[in-house]
C-alpha positions in Angstrom: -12.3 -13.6 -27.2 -9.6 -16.1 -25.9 -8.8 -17.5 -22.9 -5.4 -18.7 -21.3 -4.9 -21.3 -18.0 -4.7 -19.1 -15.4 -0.8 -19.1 -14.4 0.5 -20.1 -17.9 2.0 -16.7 -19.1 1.6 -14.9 -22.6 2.8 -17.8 -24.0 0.3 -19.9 -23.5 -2.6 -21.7 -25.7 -5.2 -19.5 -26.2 -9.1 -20.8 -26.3 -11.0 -18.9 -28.7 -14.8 -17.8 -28.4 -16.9 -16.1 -30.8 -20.1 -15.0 -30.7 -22.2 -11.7 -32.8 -23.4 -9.1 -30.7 -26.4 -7.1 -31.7 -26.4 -3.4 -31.4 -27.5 -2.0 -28.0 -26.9 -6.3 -26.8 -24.7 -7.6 -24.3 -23.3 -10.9 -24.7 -20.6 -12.7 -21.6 -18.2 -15.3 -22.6 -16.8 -17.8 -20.2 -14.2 -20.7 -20.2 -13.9 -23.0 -17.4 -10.2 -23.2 -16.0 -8.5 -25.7 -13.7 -6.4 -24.4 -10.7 -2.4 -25.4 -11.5 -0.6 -25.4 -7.9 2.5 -24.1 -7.6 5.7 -25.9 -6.9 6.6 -24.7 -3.6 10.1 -23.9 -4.8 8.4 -21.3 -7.1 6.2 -19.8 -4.8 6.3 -16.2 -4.0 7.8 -16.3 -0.7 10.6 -18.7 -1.5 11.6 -16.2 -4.9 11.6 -13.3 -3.1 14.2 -15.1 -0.5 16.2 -16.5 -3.5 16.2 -12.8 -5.4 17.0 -10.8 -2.4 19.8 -12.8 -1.3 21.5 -13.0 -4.6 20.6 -9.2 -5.2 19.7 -7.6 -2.1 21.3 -5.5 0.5 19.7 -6.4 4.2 17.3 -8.6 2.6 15.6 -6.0 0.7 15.9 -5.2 -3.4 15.2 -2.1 -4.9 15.3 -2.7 -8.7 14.3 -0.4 -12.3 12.0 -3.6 -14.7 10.9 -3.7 -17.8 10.9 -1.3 -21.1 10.9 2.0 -22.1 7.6 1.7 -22.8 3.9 -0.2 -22.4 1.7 0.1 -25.6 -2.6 1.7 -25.4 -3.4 4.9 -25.3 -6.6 5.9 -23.2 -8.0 7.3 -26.7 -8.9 4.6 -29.4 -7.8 7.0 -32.1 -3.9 6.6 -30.7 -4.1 3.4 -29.4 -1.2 2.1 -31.3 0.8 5.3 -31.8 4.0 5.3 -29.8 4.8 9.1 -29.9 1.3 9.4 -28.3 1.6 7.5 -25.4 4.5 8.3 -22.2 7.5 6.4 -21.1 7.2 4.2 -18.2 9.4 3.7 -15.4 8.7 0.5 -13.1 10.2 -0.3 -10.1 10.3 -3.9 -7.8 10.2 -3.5 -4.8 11.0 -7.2 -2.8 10.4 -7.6 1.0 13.0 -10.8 2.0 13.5 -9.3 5.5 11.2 -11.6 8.8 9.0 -8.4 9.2 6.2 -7.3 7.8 6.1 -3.3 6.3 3.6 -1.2 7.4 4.0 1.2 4.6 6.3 2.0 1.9 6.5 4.5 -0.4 8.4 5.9 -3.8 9.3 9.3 -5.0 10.7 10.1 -8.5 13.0 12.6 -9.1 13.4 13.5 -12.7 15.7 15.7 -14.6 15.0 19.1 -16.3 12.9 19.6 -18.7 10.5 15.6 -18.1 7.9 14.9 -16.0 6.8 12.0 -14.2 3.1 10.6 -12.8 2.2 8.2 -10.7 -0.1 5.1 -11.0 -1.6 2.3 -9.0 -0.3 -1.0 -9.4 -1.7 -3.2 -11.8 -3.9 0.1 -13.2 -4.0 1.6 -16.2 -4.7 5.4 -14.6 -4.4 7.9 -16.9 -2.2 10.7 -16.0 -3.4 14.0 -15.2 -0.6 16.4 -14.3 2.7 16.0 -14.8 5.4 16.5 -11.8 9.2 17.2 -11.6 8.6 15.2 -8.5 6.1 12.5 -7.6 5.3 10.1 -4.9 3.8 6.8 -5.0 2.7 5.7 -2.0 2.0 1.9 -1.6 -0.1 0.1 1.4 1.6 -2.7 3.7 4.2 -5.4 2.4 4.4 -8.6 4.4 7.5 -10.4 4.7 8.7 -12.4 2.1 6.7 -10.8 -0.9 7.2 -8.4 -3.7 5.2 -4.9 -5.1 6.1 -3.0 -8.0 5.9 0.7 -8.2 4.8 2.1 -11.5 5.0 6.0 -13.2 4.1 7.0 -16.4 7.5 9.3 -18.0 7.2 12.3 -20.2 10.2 14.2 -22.3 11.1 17.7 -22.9 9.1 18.9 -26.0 12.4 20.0 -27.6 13.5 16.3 -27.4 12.1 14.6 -30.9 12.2 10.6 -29.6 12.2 7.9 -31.9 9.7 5.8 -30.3 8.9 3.4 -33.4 12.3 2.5 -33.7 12.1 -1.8 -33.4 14.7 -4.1 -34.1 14.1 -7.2 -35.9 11.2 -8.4 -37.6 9.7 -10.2 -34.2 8.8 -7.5 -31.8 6.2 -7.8 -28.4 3.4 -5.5 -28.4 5.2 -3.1 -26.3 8.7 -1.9 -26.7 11.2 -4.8 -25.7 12.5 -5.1 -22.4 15.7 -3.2 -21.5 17.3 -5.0 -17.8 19.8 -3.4 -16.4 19.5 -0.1 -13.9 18.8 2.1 -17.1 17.2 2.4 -20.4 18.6 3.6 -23.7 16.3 5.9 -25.9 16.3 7.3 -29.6 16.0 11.0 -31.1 15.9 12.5 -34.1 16.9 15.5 -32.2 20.4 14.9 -31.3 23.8 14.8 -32.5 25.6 12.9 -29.9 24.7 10.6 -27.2 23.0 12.3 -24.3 22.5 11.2 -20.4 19.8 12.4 -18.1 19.5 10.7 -14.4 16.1 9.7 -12.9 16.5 9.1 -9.0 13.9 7.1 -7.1 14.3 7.2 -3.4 11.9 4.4 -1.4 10.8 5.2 2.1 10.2 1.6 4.5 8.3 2.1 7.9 8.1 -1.0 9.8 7.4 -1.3 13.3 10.3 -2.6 15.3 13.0 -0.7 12.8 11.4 2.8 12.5 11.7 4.2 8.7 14.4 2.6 6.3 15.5 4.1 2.5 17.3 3.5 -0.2 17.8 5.2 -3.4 18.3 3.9 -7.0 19.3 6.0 -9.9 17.9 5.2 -13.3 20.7 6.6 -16.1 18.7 7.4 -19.4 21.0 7.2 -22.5 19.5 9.0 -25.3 21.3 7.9 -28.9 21.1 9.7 -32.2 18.1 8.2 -34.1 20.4 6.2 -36.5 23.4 5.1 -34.2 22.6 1.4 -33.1 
């Protein structure tokens, strides 16, 4: 088992533990950790004013993150099989207005033919039915702070992706980070580059300025399985 300082990242110096565990035995690792503070000007609070200035409209960012896709499938047997497990779609959602949010919440509109579902933040739910539509709903945001709204992606059946596809000989254990509004995909199934349109529209109610929303569209570019 290893350990990382709390607040140093995946790149930081892993403690290792070992131990044998007998069959039907339990056996609990632990590793002491000291608390790091935070510099104050990279804090939370003082981020979220910094990224929603820079990006933000009215104090408030609406933003796609991260890759195509997160690696480990609910079943061991097709853990690290990448046709096997969906796409992901992630979005940040950054409070730098003065008031607080009572509720906000996320719906995804996908294109013909895929499917969306989705998950709590910071959960690993598996998904159960897939929607042309689908909501997230998400509890209050203070002022100031960020939440990110997750769904887990399926494709048409007809559409043969080429989710192994990695370039370069160092990769992450998920697929590599695409910024950017959208993603870019790869099929065996096509002949020519393809777009499809996700659109994500986020519902605000605060108190003192009734319900606010804004809408995001995610364009998906799907290339030929041998076209760089």
């Amino acid at each position: 088992v290893g350990f990382r300082q709390p607040g140093s990242g995946a790149t930081g110096v892993l403690t290792w533990q070992a131990g044998t565990v007998a069959s039907g035995a339990t056996v609990a690792f632990a590793q002491p950790s000291a608390c790091v503070a935070t510099p104050q000007e990279m804090d939370e609070p003082h981020m979220v004013g910094l990224e929603t200035e820079a990006e933000g409209k009215d104090g408030i960012v609406v933003r796609r993150f991260g890759p195509a896709q997160l690696w480990g499938h609910w079943d061991t047997q097709k853990v690290w099989d990448p046709q096997a497990t969906p796409l992901t779609l992630r979005f940040l959602i950054e409070n730098g207005t003065e008031t607080d949010w009572q509720k906000v919440s996320i719906e995804l509109a996908c294109p013909e033919g895929w499917g969306a579902a989705g998950r709590r933040p910071q959960h690993w739910d598996r998904p159960q039915t897939w929607e042309r539509e689908t909501t997230v709903t998400l509890g209050p945001t203070t002022s100031h702070s960020r939440i990110v709204a997750p769904f887990w992606v399926t494709w048409p059946e007809d559409l043969a992706l080429d989710l192994g596809r990695r370039v370069g000989p160092q990769v992450p254990f998920h697929a590599t980070t695409q910024p950017g509004p959208g993603l870019t995909l790869y099929a065996v199934s096509v002949g020519e580059p393809i777009e499809v349109r996700f659109e994500a529209t986020v519902r605000i109610s605060t108190a003192s300025q009734g319900s606010i929303q804004r809408t995001v569209t995610v364009p998906v570019t799907i290339l030929p399985a041998g076209q760089s």
